[in-house]
DOZA-802571 format. One record per residue: residue number from 1; residue in three letters; x, y, z of N, C-alpha, C in turn. Coordinates in Angstrom, 2 decimals. Each point is the difference from the previous one (the first is absolute). Layout:
! residues N
num,residuo,n_x,n_y,n_z,ca_x,ca_y,ca_z,c_x,c_y,c_z
NUM,Ala,X,Y,Z,X,Y,Z,X,Y,Z
...
***
This chain:
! residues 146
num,residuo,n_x,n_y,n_z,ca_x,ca_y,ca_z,c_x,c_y,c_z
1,Unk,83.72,92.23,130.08,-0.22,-1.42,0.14,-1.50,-0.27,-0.13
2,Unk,-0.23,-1.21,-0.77,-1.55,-0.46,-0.05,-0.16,-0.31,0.91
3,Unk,-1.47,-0.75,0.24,-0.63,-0.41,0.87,0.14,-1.60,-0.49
4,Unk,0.17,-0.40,-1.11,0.86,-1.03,0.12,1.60,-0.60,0.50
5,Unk,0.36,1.20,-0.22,1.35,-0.27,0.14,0.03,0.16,1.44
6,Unk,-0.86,0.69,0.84,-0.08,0.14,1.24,-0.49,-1.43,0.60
7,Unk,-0.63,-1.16,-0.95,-0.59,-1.13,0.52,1.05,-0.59,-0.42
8,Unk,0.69,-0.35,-0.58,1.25,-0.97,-0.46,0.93,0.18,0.77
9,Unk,0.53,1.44,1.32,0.81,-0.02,0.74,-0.45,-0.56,1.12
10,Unk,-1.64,0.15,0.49,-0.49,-0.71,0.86,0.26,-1.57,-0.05
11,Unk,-0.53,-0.44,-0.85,0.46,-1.47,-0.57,0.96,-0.28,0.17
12,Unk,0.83,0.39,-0.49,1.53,-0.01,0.32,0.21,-0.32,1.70
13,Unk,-0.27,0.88,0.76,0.32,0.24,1.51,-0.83,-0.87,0.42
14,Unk,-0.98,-0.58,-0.32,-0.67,-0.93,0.82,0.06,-1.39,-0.52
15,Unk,0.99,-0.32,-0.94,0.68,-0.87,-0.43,1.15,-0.78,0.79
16,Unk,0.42,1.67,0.10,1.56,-0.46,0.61,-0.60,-0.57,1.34
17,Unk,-0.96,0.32,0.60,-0.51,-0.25,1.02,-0.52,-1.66,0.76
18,Unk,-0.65,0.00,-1.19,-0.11,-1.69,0.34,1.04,-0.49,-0.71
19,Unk,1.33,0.37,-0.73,1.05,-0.82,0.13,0.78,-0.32,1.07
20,Unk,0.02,0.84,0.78,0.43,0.11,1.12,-0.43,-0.35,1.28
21,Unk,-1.66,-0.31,0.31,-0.90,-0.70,0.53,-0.60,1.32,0.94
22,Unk,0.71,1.42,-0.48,-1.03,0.63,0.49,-1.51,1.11,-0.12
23,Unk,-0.05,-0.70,-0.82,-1.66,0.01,-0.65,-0.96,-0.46,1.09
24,Unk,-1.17,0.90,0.37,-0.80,-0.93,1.29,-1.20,0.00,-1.00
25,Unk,-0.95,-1.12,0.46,-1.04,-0.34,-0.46,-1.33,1.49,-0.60
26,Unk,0.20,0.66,1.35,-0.98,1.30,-0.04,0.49,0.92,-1.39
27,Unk,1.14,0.07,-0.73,0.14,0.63,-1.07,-0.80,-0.86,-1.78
28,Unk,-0.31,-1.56,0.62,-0.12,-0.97,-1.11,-1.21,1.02,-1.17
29,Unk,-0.91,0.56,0.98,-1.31,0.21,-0.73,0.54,1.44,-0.85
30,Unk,0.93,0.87,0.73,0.99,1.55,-1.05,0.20,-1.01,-1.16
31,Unk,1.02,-0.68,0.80,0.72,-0.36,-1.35,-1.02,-0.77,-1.03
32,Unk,-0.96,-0.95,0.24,-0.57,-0.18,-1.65,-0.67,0.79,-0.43
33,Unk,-0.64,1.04,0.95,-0.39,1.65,-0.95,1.13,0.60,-0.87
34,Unk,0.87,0.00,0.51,1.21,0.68,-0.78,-0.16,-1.12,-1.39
35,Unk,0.37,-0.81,0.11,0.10,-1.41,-0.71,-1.29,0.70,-1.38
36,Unk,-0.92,-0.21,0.57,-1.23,0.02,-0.65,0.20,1.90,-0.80
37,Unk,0.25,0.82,0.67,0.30,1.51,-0.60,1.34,-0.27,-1.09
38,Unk,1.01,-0.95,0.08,0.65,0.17,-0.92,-0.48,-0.39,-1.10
39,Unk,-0.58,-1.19,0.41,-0.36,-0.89,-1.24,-0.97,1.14,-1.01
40,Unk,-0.85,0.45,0.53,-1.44,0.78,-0.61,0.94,1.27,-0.79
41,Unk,1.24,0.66,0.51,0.91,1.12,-0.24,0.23,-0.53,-1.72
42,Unk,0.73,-1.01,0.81,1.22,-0.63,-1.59,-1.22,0.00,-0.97
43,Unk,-1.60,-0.74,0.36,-1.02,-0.33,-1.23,0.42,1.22,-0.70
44,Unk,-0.87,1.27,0.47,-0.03,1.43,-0.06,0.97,0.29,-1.28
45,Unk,1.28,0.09,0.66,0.69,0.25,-0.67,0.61,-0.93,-1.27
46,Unk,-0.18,-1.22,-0.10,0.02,-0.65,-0.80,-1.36,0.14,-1.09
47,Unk,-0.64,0.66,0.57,-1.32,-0.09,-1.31,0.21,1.76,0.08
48,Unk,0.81,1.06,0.04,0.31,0.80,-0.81,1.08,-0.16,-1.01
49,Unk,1.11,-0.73,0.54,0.93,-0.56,-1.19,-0.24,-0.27,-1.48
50,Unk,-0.92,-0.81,0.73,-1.46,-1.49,-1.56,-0.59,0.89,-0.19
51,Unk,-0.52,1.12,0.08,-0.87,1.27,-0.48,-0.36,-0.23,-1.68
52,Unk,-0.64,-0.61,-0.87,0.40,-0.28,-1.33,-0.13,1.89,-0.52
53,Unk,0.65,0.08,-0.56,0.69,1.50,-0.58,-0.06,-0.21,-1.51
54,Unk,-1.32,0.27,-0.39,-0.91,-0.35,-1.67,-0.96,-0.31,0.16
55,Unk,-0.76,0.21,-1.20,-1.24,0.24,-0.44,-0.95,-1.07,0.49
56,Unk,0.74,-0.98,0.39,-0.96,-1.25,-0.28,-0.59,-0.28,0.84
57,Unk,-1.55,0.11,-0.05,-1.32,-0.23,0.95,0.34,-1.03,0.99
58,Unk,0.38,-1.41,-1.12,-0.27,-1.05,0.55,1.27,-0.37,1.62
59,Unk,1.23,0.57,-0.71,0.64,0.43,1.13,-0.29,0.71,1.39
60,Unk,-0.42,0.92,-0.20,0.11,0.75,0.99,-1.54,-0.47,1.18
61,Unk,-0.80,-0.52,-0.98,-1.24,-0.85,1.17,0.29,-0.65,0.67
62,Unk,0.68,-1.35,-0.58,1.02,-1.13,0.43,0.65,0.99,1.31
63,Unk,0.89,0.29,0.14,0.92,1.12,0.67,-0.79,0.54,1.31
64,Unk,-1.07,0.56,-0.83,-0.72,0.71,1.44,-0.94,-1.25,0.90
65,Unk,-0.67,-0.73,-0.77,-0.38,-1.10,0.56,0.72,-0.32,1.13
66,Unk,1.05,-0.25,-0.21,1.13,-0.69,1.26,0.07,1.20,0.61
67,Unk,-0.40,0.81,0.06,0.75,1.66,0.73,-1.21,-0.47,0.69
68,Unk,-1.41,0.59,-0.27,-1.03,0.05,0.44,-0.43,-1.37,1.24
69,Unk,0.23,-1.05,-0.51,0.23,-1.46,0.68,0.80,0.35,1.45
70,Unk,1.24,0.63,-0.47,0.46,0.12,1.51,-0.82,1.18,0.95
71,Unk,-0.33,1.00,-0.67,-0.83,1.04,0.65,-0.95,-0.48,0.71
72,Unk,-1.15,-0.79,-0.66,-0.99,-0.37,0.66,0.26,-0.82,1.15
73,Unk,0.96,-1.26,-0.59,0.55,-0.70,1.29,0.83,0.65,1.49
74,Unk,0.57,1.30,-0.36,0.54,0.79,0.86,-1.28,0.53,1.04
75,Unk,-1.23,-0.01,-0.57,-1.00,0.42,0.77,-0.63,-1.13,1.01
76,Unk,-0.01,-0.79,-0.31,-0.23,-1.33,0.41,0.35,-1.12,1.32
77,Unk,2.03,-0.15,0.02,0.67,-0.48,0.59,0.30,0.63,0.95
78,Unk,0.52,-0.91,1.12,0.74,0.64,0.48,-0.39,0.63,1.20
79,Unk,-1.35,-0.49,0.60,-0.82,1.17,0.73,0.32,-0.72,1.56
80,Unk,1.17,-0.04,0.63,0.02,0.10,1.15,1.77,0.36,0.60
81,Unk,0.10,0.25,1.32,0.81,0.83,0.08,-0.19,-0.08,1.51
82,Unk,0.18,1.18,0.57,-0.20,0.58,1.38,-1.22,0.43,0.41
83,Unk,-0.34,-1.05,1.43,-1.37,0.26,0.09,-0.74,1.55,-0.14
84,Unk,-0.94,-0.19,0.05,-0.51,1.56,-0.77,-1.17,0.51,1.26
85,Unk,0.56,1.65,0.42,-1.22,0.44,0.82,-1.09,0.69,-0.53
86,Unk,-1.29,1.25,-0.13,0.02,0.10,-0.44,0.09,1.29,-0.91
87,Unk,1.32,0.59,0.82,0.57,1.25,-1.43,1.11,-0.79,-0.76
88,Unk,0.61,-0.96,0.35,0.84,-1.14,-1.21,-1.18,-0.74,-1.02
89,Unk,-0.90,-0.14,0.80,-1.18,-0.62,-1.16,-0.66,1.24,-0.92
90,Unk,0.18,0.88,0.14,-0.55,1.60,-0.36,1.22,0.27,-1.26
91,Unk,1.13,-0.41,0.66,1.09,0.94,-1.09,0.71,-1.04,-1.00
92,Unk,-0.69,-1.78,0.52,0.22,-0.75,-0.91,-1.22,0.35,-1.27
93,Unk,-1.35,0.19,0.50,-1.29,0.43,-1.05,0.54,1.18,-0.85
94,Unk,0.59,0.74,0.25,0.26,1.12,-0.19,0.96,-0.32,-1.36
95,Unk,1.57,-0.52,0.38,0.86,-0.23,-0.88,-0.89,-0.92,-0.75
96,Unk,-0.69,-0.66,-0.13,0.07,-1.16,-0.84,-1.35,0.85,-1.03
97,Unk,-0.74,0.78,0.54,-1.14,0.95,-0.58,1.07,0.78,-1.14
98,Unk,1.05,0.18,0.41,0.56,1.16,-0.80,1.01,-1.04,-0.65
99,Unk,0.22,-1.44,-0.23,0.86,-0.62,-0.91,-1.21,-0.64,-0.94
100,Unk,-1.54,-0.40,0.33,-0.55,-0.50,-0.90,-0.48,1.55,-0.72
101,Unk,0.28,1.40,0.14,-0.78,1.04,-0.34,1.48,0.10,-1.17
102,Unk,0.70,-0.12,0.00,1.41,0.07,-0.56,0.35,-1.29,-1.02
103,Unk,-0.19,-1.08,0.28,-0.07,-1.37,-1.02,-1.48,0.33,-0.96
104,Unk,-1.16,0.79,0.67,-1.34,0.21,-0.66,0.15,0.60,-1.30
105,Unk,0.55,1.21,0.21,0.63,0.96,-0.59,0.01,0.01,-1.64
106,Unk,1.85,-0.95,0.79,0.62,-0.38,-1.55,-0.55,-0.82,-0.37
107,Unk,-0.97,-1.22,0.84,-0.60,-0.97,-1.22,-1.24,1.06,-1.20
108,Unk,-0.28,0.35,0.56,-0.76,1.30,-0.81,0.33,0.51,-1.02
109,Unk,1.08,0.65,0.29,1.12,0.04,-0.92,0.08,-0.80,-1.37
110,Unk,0.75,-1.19,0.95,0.52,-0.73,-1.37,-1.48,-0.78,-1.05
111,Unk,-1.05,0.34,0.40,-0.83,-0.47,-0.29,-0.91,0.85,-1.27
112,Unk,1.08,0.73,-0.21,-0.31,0.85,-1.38,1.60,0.32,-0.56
113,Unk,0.53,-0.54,0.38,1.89,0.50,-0.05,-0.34,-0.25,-1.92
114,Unk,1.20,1.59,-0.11,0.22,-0.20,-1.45,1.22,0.86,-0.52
115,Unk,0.97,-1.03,-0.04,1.46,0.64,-0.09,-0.41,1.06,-0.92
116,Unk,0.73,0.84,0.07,0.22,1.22,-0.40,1.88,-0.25,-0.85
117,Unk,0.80,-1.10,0.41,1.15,0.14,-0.40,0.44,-1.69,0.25
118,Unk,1.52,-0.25,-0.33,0.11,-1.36,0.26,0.47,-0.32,1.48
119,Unk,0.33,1.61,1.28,0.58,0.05,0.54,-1.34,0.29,1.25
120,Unk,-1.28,0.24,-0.37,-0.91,0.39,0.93,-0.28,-1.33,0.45
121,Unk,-0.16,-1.08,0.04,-0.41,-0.81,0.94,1.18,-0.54,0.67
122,Unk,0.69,0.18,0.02,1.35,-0.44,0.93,0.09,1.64,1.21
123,Unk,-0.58,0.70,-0.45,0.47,1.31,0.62,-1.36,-0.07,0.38
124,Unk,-1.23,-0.20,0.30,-1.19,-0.24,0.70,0.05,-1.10,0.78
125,Unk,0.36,-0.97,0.19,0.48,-1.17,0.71,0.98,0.29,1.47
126,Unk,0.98,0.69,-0.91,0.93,0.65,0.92,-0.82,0.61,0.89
127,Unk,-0.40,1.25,0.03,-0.98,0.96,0.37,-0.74,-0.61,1.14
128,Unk,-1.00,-1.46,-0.83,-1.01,-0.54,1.23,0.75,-0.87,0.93
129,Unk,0.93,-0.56,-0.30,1.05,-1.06,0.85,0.88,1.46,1.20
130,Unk,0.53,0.82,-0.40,-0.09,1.37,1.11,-0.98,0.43,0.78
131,Unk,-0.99,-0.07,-0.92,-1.06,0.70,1.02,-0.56,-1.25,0.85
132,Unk,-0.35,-1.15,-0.52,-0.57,-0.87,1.42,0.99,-0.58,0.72
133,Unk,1.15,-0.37,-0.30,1.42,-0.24,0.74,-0.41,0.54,1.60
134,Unk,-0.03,1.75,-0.26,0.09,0.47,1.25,-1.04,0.04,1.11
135,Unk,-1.50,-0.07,-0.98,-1.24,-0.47,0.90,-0.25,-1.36,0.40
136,Unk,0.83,-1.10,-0.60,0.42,-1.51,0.43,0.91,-0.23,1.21
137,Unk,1.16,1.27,-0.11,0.28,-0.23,1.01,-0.02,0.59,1.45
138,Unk,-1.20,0.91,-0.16,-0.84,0.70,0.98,-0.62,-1.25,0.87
139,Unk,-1.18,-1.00,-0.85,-0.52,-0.49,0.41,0.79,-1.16,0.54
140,Unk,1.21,-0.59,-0.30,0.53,-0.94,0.55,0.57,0.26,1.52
141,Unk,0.45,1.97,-0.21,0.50,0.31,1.50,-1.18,-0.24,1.05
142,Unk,-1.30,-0.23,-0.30,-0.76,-0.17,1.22,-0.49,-1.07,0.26
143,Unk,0.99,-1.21,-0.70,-0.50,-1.02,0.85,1.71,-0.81,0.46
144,Unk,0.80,0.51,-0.51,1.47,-0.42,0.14,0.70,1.20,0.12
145,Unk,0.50,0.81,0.66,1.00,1.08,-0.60,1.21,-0.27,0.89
146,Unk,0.63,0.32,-0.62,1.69,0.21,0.04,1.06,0.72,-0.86
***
């Protein structure tokens, strides 16, 4: 099971929850993290789908543009959570040191990118959407986790 599919059963259960009226207020702030982790999941995976798979420059900039757009913005948002002491303020510096060292990376990367095939920039995309996925959601466990 993903870690999406692990958030869509959550969703699910805390659905049924305030259908039922027993949802309490103290879960409101989980649940639009969850809310907010699906949404950023589906991008993810929706911009490996759109991967353009061919030659064409003008494609695949277009493409990463919007990839990159959410990356940076992933660094950005989002910055509060559970008050912070300070080894939670230590291991929030920490994750977020090692998701901008990881978004740094591949912008580096793509910043000389030169397909090699019609299938290498969909399969490098893939690659960086795996690899910061999991340092994204490092840094989100230390200010929300569940």
């Amino acid at each position: 099971m993903t870690t999406l599919d692990q958030y869509y059963q959550t969703k699910q259960q805390l659905n049924a929850k305030m259908a039922d009226g027993s949802f309490t207020v103290d879960k409101l702030l989980g649940y639009q993290e969850l809310m907010y982790r699906i949404s950023v999941l589906e991008s993810c995976m929706g911009f490996v789908k759109t991967a353009p798979v061919s030659a064409d420059l003008n494609a695949m900039c277009f493409h990463y543009q919007v990839v990159d757009a959410l990356f940076i913005c992933l660094l950005q948002e989002r910055q509060f959570g559970m008050p912070a002491d300070e080894k939670l303020k230590n291991q929030r510096e920490t994750a977020r040191g090692n998701l901008e060292t990881v978004v740094g990376s591949f912008r580096k990367q793509f910043q000389s990118f030169a397909p090699t095939s019609p299938e290498a920039y969909r399969d490098a995309v893939s690659r960086m959407i795996n690899t910061v996925l999991p340092a994204w959601l490092q840094y989100r466990y230390t200010y929300i986790p569940f």
